[in-house]
N, CA, C and O of each residue as an XYZ file, in Angstrom:
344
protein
N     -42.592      2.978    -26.458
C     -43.714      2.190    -25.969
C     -43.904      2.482    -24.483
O     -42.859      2.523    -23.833
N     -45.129      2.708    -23.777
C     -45.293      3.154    -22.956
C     -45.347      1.736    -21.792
O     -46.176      0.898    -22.145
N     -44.748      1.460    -20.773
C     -45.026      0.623    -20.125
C     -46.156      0.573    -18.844
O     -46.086      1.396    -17.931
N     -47.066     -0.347    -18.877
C     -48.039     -0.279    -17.940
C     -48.088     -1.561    -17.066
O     -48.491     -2.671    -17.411
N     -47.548     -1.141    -15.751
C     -47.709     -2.157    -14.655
C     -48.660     -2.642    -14.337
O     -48.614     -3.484    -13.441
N     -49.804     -2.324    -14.905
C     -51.155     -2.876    -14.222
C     -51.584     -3.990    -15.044
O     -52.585     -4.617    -14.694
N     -50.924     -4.331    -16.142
C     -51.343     -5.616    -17.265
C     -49.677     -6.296    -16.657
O     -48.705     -6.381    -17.406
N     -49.657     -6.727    -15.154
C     -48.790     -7.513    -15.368
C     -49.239     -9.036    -15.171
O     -50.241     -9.267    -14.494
N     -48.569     -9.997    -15.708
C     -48.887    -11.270    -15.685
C     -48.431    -11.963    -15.126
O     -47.530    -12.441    -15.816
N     -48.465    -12.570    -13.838
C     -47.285    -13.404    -13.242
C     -47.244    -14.550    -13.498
O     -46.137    -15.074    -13.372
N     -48.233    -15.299    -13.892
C     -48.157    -16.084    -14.788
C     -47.245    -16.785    -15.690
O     -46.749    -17.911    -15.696
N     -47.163    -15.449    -16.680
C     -46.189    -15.464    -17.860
C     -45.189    -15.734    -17.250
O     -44.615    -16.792    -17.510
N     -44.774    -15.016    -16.437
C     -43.331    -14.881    -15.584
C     -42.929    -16.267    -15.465
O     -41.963    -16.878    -15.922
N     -44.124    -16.692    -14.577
C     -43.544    -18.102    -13.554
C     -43.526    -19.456    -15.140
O     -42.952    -20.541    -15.046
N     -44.109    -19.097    -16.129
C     -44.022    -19.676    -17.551
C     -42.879    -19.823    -18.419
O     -42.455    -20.813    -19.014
N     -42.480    -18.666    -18.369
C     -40.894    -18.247    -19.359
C     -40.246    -18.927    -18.731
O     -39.415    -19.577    -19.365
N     -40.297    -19.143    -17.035
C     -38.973    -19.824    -16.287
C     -38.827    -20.852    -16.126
O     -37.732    -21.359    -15.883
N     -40.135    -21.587    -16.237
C     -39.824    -22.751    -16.301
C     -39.809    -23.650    -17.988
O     -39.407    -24.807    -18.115
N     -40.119    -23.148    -18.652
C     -40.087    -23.294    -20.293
C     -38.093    -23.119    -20.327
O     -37.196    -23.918    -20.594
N     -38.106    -21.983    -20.002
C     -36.583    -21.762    -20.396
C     -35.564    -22.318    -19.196
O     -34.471    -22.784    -19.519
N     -35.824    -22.272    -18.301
C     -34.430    -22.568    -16.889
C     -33.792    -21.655    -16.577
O     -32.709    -21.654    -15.993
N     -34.588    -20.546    -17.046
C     -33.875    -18.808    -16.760
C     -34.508    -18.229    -15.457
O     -35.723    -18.073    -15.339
N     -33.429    -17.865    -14.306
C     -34.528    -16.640    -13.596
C     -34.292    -15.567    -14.068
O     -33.203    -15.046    -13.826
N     -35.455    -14.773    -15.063
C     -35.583    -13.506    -15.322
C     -35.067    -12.355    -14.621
O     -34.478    -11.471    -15.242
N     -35.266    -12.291    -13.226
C     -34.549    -11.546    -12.529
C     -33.516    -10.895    -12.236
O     -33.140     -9.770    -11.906
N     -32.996    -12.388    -12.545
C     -31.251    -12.156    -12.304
C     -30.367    -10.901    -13.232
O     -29.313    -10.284    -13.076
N     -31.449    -10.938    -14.247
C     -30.774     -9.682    -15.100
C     -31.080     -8.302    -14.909
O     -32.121     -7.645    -14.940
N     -29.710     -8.015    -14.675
C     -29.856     -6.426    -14.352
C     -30.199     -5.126    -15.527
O     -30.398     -3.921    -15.367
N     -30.173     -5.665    -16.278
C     -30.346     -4.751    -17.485
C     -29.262     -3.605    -17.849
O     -29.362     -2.378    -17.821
N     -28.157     -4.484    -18.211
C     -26.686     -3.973    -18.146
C     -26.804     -3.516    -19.835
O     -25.931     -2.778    -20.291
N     -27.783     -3.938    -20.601
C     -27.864     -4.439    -21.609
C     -26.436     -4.605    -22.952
O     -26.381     -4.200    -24.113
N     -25.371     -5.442    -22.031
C     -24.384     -6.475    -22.977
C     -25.003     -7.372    -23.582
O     -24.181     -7.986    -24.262
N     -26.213     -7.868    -23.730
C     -26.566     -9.000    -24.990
C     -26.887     -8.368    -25.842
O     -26.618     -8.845    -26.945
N     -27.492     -7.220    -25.831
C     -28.290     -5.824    -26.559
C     -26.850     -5.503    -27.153
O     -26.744     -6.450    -27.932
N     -26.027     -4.992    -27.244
C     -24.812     -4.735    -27.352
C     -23.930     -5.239    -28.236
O     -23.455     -4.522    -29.116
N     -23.617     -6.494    -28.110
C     -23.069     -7.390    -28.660
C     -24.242     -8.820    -29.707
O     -24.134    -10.039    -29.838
N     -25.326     -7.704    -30.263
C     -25.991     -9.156    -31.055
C     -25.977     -8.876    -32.078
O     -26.361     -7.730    -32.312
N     -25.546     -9.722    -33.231
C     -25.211     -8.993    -34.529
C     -26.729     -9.190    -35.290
O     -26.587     -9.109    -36.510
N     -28.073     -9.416    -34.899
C     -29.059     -9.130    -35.567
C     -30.157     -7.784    -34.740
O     -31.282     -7.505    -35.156
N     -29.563     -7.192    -33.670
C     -29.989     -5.980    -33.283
C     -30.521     -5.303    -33.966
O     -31.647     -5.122    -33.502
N     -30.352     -4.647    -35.082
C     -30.238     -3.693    -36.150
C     -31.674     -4.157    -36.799
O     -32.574     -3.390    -37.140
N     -31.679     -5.569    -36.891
C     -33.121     -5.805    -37.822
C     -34.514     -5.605    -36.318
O     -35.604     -5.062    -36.497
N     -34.150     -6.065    -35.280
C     -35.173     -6.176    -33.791
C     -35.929     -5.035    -33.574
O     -35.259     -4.002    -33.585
N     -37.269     -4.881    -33.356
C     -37.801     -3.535    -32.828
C     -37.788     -3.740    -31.225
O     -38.299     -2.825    -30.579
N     -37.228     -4.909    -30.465
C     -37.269     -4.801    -28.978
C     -36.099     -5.047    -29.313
O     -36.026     -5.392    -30.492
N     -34.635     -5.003    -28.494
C     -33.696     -5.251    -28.277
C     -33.376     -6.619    -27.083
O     -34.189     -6.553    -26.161
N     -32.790     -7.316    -26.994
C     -32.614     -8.272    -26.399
C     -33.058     -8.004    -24.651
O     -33.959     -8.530    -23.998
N     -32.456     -7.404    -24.415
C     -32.510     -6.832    -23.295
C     -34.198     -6.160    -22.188
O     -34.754     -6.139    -21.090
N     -34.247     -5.690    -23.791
C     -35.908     -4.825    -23.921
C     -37.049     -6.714    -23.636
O     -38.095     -6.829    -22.997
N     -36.513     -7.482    -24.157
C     -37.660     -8.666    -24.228
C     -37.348     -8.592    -22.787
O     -38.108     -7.946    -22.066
N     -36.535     -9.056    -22.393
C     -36.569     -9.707    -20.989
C     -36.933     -8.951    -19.895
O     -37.208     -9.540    -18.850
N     -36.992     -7.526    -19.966
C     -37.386     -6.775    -19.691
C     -39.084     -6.746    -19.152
O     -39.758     -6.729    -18.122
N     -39.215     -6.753    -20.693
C     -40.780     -6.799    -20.578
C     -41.390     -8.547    -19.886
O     -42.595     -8.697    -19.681
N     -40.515     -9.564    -19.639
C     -41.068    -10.358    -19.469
C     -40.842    -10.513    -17.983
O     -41.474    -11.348    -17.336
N     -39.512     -9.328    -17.179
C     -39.716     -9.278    -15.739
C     -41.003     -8.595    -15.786
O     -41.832     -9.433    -15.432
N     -41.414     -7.812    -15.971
C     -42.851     -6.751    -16.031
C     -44.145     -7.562    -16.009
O     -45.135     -7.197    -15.375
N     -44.077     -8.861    -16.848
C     -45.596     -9.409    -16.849
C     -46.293     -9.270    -17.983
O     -47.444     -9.681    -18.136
N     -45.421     -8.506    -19.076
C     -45.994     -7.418    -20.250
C     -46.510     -8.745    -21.129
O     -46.964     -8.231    -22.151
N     -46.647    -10.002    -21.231
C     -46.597    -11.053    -21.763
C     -47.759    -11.064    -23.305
O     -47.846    -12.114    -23.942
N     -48.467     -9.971    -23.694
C     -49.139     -9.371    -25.119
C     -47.864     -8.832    -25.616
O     -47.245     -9.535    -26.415
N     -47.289     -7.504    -25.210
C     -46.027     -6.937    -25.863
C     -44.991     -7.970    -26.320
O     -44.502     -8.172    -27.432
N     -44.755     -8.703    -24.853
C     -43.499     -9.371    -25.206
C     -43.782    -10.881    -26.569
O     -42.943    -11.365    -27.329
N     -44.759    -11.122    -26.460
C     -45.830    -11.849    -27.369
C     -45.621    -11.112    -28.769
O     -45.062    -11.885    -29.548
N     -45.889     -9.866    -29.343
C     -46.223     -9.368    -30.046
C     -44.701     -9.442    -31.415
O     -44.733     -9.547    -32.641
N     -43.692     -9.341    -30.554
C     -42.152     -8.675    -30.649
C     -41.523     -9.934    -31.903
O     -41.703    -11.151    -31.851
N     -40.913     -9.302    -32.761
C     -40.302     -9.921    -34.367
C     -39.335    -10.517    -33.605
O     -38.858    -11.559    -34.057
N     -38.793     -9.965    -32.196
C     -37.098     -9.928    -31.839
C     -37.066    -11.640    -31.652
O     -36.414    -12.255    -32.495
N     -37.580    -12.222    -30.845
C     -37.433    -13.463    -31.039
C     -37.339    -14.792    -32.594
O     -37.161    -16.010    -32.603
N     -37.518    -13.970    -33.496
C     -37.853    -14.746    -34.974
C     -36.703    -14.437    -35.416
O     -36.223    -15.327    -36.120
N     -35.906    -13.311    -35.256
C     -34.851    -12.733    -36.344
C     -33.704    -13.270    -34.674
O     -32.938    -12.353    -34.376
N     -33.661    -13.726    -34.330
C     -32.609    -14.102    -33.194
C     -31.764    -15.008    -34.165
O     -32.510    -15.624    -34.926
N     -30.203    -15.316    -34.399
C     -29.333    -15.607    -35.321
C     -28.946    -17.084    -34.010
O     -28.120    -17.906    -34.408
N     -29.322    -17.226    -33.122
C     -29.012    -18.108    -32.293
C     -27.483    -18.403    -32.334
O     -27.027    -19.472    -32.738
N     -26.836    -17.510    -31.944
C     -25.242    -17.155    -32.218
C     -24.814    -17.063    -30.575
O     -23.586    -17.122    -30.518
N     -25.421    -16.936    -29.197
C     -25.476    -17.115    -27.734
C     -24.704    -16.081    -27.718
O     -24.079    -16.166    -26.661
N     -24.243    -14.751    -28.516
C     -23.561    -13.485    -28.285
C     -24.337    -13.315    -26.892
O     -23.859    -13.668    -25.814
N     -25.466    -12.788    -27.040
C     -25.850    -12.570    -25.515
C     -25.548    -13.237    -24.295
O     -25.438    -12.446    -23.358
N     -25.296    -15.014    -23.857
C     -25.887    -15.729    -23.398
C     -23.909    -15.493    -22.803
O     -23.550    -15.339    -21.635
N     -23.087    -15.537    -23.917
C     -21.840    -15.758    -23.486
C     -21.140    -14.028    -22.696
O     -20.160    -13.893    -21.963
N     -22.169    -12.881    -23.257
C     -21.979    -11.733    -22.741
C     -22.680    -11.271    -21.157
O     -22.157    -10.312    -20.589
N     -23.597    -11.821    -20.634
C     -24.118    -11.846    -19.865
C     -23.466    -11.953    -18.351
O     -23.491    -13.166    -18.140
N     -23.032    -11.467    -17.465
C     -22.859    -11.301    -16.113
C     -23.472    -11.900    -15.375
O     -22.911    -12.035    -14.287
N     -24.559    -12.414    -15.478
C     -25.623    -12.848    -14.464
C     -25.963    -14.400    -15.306
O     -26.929    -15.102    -15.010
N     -25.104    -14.697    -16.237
C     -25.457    -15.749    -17.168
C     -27.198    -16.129    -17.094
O     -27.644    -17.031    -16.384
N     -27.691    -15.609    -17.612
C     -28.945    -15.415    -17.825
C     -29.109    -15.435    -19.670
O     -28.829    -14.471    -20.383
N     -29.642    -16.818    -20.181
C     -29.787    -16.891    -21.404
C     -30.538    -16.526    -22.287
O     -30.311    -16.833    -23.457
């Protein structure tokens, strides 16, 4: 998927963070939640890849993505994370 900076949304951004209590930022894109999620395999974005796109602004893509529906809510990521970023 090709990424385009010019559809960014800051919006979305300043949305996800306060919906969730996450700063997006903080993640470096080490991708250990990507790594360690035992429903990876079914995701066409990878854990890592969402949050990704939601530092970006990409907020249609990140919108679009199965990865959030098939999430096993198991916090593999949340407890793998360095930057504890959930």
């Amino acid at each position: 998927m090709k990424i385009d900076n010019t559809a960014c949304d800051a919006e979305f951004i300043k949305e996800v963070e306060r919906i969730s209590g996450q700063k997006v930022a903080d993640c470096y894109q080490c991708g250990k939640c990507s790594a360690g999620c035992p429903a990876g395999y079914a995701m066409d974005l990878l854990p890592d890849k969402i949050i990704r796109f939601v530092q970006l602004g990409m907020k249609e893509e990140t919108l679009k993505s199965a990865t959030p529906w098939l999430c096993a809510s198991c916090e593999t990521c949340s407890t793998r994370c360095p930057q504890e970023v959930e």
